[in-house]
C-alpha positions in Angstrom: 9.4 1.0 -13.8 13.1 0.9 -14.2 15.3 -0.7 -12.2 14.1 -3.1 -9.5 14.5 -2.0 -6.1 16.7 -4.9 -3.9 16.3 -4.6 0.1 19.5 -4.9 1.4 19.3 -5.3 5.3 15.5 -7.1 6.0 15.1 -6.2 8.9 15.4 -2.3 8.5 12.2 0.0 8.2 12.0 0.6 4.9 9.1 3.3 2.8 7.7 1.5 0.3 5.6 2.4 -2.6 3.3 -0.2 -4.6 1.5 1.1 -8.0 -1.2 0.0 -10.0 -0.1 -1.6 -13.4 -0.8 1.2 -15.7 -1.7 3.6 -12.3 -5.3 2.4 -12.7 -7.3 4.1 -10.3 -9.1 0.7 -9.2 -8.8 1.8 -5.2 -11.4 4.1 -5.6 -14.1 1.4 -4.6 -14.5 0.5 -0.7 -14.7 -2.9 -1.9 -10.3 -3.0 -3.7 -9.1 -1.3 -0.9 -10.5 -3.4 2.1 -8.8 -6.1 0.6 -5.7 -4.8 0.9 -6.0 -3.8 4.2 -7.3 -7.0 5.0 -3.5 -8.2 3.4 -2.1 -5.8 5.5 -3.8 -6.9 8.9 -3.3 -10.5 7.8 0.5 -9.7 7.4 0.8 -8.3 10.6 -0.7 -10.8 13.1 0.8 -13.7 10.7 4.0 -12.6 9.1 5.6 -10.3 11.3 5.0 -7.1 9.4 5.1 -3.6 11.3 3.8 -0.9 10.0 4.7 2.7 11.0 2.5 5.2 8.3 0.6 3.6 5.1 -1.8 5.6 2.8 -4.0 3.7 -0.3 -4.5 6.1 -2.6 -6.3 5.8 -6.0 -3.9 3.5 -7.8 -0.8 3.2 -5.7 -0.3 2.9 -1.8 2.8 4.3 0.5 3.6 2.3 3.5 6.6 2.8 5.9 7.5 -1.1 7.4 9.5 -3.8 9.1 9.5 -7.1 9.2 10.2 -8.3 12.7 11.6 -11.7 11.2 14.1 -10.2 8.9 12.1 -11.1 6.0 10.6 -7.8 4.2 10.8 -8.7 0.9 9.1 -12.1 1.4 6.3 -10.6 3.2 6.1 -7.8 0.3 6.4 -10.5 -2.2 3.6 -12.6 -0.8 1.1 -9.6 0.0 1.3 -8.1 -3.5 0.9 -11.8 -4.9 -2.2 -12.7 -2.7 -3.9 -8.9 -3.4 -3.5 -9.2 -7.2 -5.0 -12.4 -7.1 -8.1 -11.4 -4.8 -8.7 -7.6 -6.3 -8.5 -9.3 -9.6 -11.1 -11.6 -8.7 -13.6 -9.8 -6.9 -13.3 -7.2 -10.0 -14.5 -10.2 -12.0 -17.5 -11.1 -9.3 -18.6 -7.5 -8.7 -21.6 -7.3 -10.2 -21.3 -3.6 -10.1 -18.4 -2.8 -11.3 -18.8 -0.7 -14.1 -15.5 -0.4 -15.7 -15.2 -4.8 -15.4 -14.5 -4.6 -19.0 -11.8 -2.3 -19.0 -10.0 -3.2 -15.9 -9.7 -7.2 -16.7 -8.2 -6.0 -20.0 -5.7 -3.7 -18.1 -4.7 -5.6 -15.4 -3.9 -8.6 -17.4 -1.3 -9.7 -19.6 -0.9 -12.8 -21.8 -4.0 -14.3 -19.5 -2.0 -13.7 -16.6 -3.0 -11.2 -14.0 -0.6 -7.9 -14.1 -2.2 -5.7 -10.9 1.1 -3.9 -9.7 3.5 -2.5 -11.8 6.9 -4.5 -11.4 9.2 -4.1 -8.4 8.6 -0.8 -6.0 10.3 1.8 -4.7 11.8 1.7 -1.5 13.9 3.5 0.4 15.6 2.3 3.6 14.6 4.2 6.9 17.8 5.5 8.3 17.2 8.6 11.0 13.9 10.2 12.4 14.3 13.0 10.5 13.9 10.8 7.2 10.9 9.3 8.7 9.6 12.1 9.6 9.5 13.8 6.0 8.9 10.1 4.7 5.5 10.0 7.1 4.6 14.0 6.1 5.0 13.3 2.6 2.4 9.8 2.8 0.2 11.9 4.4 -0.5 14.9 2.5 -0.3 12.7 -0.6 -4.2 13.1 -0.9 -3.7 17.3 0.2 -1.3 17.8 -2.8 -3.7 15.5 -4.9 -6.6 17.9 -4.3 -8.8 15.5 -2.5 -8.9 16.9 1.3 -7.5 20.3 2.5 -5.9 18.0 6.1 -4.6 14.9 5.9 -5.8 13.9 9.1 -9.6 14.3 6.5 -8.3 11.3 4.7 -9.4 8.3 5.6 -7.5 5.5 3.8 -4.5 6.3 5.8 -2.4 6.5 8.9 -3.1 10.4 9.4 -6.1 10.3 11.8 -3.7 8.3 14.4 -0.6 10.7 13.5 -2.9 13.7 14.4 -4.7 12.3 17.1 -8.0 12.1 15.4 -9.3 8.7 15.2 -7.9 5.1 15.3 -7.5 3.6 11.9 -8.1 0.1 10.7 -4.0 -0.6 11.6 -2.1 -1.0 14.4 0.7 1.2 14.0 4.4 0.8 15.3 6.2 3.6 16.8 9.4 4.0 14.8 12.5 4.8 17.2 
């Protein structure tokens, strides 16, 4: 990536996209992506993070959040450092992980670990009409990638409680 995004006002609901270092596709096991959600739960009932639409796709995620204590880019900062740290290491203790090898070589640098690229993008929230094509876009992410033919089919994201469907595995905020 480029230039480093910089959150201006911290308390404004902001889409945010996190990618894989080298857009490894290392949230294709159940095992990577519950950890992050797990970061994102733990986030929520601890650091004040809202979140309004999220997706986790193969090797990047979209969310659209706030952080009720003016704070976003601390919570970010901390989530993507505690997630690299624990998908790093339960890549190292799966025993069936297949592609070990390969991913520990990827997602490290100068013996450091290196799981999201640097910086994210992000995009302030400023009218319902931006969060609306914001939210459509995060959702048929996986449509346009091939993988379901309705977004509400996908289950690592927010779509099943935009459509109605089902309840997903985060409480969502209702942006207004």
């Amino acid at each position: 990536m480029g230039k480093e995004y910089v959150i201006r006002d911290q308390g404004a609901v902001h889409f945010v996209t996190f990618t894989v270092h080298q857009w490894v596709d290392v949230f294709t096991r159940k095992v990577y992506s519950e950890i992050l959600l797990d970061s994102l739960r733990y986030c929520q009932e601890n650091k004040g993070l809202e979140i309004f639409a999220w997706i986790i796709m193969s090797n990047h995620a979209h969310l659209i959040v706030r952080a009720k204590n003016d704070n976003l880019s601390d919570v970010i900062r901390d989530l993507r450092k505690f997630t690299a740290k624990k998908i790093h290491k339960a890549i190292d203790e799966n025993p069936q992980e297949s592609r070990k090898k390969l991913l520990k070589m990827t997602l490290t640098f100068e013996n450091q670990i290196w799981f999201w690229e640097k910086g994210y993008h992000g995009e302030e929230i400023y009218s319902l009409s931006f969060f609306e094509s914001k939210a459509k876009y995060i959702h048929e992410n996986p449509v346009r990638a091939g993988i379901v033919e309705n977004p509400e089919d996908y289950l690592l994201s927010s779509a099943g409680d935009a459509f109605g469907v089902r309840k997903g595995p985060l409480e969502l905020e209702v942006f207004g």
